[in-house]
BAMARMAR-651706 format. One record per residue (C-alpha): residue number from 0; x, y, z; residue in three letters. Coordinates in steps of 0.05 Angstrom, whole numbers. Each point is the difference from the previous one (the first is absolute). Layout:
R   num       c1       c2       c3   residuo
R   NUM        X        Y        Z       Ala
...
***
This chain:
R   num       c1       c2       c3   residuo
R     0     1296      363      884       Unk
R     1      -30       -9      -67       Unk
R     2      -70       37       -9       Unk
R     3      -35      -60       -8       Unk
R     4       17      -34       60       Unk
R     5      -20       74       34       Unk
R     6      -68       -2      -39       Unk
R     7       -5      -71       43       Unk
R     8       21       20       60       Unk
R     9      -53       70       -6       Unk
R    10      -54      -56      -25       Unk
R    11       10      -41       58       Unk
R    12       -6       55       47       Unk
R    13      -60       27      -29       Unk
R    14      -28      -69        8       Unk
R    15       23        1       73       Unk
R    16      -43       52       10       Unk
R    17      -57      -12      -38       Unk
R    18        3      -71       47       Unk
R    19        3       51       66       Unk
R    20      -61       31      -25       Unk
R    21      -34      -60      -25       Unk
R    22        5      -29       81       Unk
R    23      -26       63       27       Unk
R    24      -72       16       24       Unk
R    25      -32       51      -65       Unk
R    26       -2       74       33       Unk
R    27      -45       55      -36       Unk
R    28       18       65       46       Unk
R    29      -57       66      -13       Unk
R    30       25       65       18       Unk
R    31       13       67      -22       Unk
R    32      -17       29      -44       Unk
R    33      -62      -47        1       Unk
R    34      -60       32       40       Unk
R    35       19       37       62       Unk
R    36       65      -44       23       Unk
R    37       56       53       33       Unk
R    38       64       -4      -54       Unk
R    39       50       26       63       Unk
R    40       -4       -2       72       Unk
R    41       14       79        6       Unk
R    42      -77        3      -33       Unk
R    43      -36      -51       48       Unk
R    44      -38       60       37       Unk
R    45      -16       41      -71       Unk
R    46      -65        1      -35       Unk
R    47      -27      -35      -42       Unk
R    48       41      -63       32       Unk
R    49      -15       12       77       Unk
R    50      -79      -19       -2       Unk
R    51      -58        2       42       Unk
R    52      -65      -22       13       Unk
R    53      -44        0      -71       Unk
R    54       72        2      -31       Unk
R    55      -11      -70      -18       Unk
R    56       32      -31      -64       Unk
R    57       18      -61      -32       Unk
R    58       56      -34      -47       Unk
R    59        7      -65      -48       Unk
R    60       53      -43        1       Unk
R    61       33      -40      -63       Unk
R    62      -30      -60      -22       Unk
R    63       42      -56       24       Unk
R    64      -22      -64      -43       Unk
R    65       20      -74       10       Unk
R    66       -8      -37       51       Unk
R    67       -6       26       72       Unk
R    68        5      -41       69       Unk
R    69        4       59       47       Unk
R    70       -3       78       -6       Unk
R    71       18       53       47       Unk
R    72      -18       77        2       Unk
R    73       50       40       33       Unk
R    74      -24       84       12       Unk
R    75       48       44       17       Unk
R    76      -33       56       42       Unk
R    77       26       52       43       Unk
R    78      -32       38       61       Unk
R    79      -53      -60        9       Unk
R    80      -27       22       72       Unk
R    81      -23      -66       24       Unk
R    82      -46      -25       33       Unk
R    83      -33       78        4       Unk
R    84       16        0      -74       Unk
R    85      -44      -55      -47       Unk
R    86       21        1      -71       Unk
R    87      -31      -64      -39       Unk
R    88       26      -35      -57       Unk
R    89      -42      -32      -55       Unk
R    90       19      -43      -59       Unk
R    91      -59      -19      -44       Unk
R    92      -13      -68      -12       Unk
R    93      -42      -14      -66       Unk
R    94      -19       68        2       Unk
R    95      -26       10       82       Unk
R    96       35       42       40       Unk
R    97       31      -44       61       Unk
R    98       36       24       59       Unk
R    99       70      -29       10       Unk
R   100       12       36       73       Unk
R   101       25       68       29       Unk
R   102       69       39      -13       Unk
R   103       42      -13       63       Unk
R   104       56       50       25       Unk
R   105       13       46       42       Unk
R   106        8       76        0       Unk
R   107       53       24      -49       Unk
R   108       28      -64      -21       Unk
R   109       -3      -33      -69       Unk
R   110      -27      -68       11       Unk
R   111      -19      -66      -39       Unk
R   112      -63      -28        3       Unk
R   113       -1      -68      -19       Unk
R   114      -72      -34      -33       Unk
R   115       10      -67      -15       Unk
R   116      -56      -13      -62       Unk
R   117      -43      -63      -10       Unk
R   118       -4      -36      -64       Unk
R   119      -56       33      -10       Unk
R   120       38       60      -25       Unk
R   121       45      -45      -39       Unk
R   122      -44       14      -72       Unk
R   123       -6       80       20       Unk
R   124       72       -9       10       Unk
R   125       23      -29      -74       Unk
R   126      -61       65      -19       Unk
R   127       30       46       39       Unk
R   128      -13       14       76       Unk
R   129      -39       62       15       Unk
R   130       18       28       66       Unk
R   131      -45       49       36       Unk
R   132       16       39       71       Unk
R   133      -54       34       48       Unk
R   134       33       51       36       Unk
R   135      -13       10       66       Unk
R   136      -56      -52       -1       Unk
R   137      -18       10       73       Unk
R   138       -3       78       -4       Unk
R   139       24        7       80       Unk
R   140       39       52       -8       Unk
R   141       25       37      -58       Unk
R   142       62      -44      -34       Unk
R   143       34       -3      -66       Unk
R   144       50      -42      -23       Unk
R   145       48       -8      -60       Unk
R   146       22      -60      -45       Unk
R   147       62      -15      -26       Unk
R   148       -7      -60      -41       Unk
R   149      -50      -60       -7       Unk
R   150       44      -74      -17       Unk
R   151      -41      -52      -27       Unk
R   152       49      -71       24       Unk
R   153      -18      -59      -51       Unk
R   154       24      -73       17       Unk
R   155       46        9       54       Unk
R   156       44      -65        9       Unk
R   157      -26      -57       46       Unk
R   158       70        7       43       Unk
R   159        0       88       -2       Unk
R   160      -45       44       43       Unk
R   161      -36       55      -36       Unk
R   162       34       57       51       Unk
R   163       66       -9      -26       Unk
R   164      -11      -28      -73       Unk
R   165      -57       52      -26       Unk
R   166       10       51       58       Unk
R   167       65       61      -19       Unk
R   168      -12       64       37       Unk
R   169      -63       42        3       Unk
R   170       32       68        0       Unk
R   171      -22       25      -68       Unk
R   172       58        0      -60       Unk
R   173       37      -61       35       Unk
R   174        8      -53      -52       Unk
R   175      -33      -66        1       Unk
R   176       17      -71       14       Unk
R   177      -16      -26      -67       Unk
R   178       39       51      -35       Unk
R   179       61       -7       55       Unk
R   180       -3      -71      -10       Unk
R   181       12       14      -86       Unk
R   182       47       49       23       Unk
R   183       47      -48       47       Unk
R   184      -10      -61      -48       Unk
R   185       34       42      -60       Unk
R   186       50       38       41       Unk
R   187       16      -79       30       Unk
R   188        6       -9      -85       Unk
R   189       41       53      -16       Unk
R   190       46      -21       63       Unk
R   191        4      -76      -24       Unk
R   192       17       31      -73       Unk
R   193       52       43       29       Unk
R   194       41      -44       43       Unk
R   195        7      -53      -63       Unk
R   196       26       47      -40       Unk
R   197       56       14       40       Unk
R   198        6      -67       21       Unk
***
């Protein structure tokens, strides 16, 4: 096969995938080494990323810009003792701290918790979201908790479902889905490119 017609070929996968990416929701992902997010599971119970009451701490997310018609927040969080355990989430909106809800789990487990955001978070958004978390907000008991990763889900489409287009896993170090997604459309590319050349 001539070069050119491989330079084509490359081209039009690269477009391929560029077209995947294009169709799927926008994903900004914080975690480590941001803040106090765990980089590996093994660390989950270590200091400084295990935290307590008065341990509380707070992170900023990308600016997304364009236009937005729905937004997600996804916190990955592990050892979330609920309902004895109350750690609140905030985003600010024009500057006031809101409260988005509670970190649910269980004991042990990493878990999602899934915020759906209004539009009006939709210009903090294309600013960038800041994120704040309470720890142990109801002060029962003595808790902690540890994060893993905090996925900001942009424009998910009108036929997906947030859990399994912006979701991935919330064990810290896992990949994402927007980066999996890159990863399959090019590897799809590279197959496509492969089987005409020995065609």
């Amino acid at each position: 096969m001539s070069i050119s017609k491989q330079l084509k070929l490359l081209l039009a996968a690269g477009a391929m995938c560029l077209s995947a990416a294009s169709q799927a929701a926008t994903i900004d992902v914080v975690q480590s080494p941001t803040g106090f997010f765990v980089p590996t599971d093994a660390q989950k119970y270590d200091a400084p990323y295990y935290r307590w009451y008065n341990e509380d701490w707070g992170w900023t997310h990308k600016a997304i810009g364009g236009t937005i018609n729905n937004a997600w927040l996804m916190i990955s969080a592990f050892d979330v003792d609920h309902p004895s355990e109350v750690d609140n989430i905030y985003a600010y909106n024009n500057g006031v701290q809101t409260l988005l809800g509670h970190l649910e789990g269980a004991s042990d487990i990493w878990n999602f918790t899934f915020f759906e955001l209004s539009s009006d978070f939709f210009d903090d958004i294309n600013a960038g979201l800041e994120i704040w978390m309470d720890i142990n907000a109801s002060l029962s008991a003595s808790w902690a908790v540890t994060l893993a990763k905090s996925q900001l889900c942009v424009n998910v489409s009108e036929n997906g479902s947030y859990r399994t287009e912006c979701t991935g896993n919330p064990t810290p170090g896992v990949p994402e889905p927007g980066s999996m997604a890159l990863l399959g459309a090019g590897l799809a590319g590279l197959a496509a490119l492969r089987r005409r050349k020995t065609a």
